[in-house]
C-alpha positions in Angstrom: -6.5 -1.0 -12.8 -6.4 0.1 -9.2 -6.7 4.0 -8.1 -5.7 4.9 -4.6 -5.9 1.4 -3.8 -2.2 -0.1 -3.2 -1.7 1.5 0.0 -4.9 0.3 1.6 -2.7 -3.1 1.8 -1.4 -4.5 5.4 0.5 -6.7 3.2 1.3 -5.6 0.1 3.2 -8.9 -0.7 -0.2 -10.7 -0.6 -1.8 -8.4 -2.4 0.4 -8.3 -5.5 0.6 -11.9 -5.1 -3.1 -12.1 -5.5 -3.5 -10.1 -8.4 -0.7 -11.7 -10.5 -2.9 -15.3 -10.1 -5.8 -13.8 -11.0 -4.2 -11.8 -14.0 -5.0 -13.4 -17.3 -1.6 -14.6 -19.0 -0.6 -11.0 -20.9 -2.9 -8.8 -18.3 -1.6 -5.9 -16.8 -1.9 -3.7 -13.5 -2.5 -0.3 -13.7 -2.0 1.4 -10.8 -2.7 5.4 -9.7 -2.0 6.7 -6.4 0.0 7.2 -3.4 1.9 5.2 -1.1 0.2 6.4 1.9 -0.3 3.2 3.8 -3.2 3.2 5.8 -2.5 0.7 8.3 0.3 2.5 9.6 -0.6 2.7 13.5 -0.9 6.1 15.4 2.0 6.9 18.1 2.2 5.2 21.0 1.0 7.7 23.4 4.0 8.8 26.5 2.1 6.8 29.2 2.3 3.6 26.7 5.9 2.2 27.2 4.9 -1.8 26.2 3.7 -3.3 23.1 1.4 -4.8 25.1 -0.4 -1.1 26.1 -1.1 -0.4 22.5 -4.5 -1.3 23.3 -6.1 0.8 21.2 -5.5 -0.6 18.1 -8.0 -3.6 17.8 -6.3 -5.3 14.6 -2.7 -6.6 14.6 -2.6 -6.0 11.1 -1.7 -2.8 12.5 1.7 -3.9 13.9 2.1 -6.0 11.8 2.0 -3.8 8.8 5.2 -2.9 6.7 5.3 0.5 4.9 7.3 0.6 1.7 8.8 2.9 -0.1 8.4 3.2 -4.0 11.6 1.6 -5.0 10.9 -2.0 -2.5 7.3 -1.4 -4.3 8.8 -2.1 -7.2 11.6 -4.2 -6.3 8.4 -6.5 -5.1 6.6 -6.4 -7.9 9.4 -7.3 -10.1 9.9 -10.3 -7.6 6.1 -11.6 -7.5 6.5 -12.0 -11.5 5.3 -8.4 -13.1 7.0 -6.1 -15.7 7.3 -2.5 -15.5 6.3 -1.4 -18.9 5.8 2.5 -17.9 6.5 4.4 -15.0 5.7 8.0 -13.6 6.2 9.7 -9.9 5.2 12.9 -9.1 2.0 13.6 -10.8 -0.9 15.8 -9.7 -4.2 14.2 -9.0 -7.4 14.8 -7.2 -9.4 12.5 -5.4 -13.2 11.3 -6.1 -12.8 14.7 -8.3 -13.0 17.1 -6.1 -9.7 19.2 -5.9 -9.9 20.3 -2.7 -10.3 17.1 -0.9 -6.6 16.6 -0.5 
């Protein structure tokens, strides 16, 4: 099961690819949370007008990153090998249960 995890991905392909091998034949992923993306870079600031300027990002992971929306999520997972048994959008959840954290 994963919570609030997917998104932390700069590749998501690798990491569905990853937990497929390491899923027991008949195991399932259960996944909670959004699609958030955390390695989505900041703006380029106005005085930044090269790639190469983007200096303050000190991983390429950060350009390097894809953001997906939910239906290439699952268009991916369906690709790497897994079945969508069940599946729910919209639902209210807090984080680390505190409710007013997000």
């Amino acid at each position: 099961a994963s919570c609030f995890f997917l998104d932390t991905a700069p590749d998501i392909v690798a990491y569905f690819t990853c937990i497929w091998n390491m899923l027991k034949p008949g195991g399932s992923l259960i996944n909670l949370g959004p699609l958030l993306f955390h390695w989505s870079g900041p703006n380029m600031r106005p005085d930044e007008t090269k790639i190469g300027q983007y200096s303050r990002l000190r991983d390429n992971r950060y350009l390097e990153s894809v953001d997906f929306c939910w239906e290439d999520v699952r268009e991916i997972l369906i690709k790497v090998g897994f079945k969508i048994e069940d599946e729910q959008t919209g639902l209210d959840c807090t984080y680390t249960r505190d409710s007013e954290s997000f």
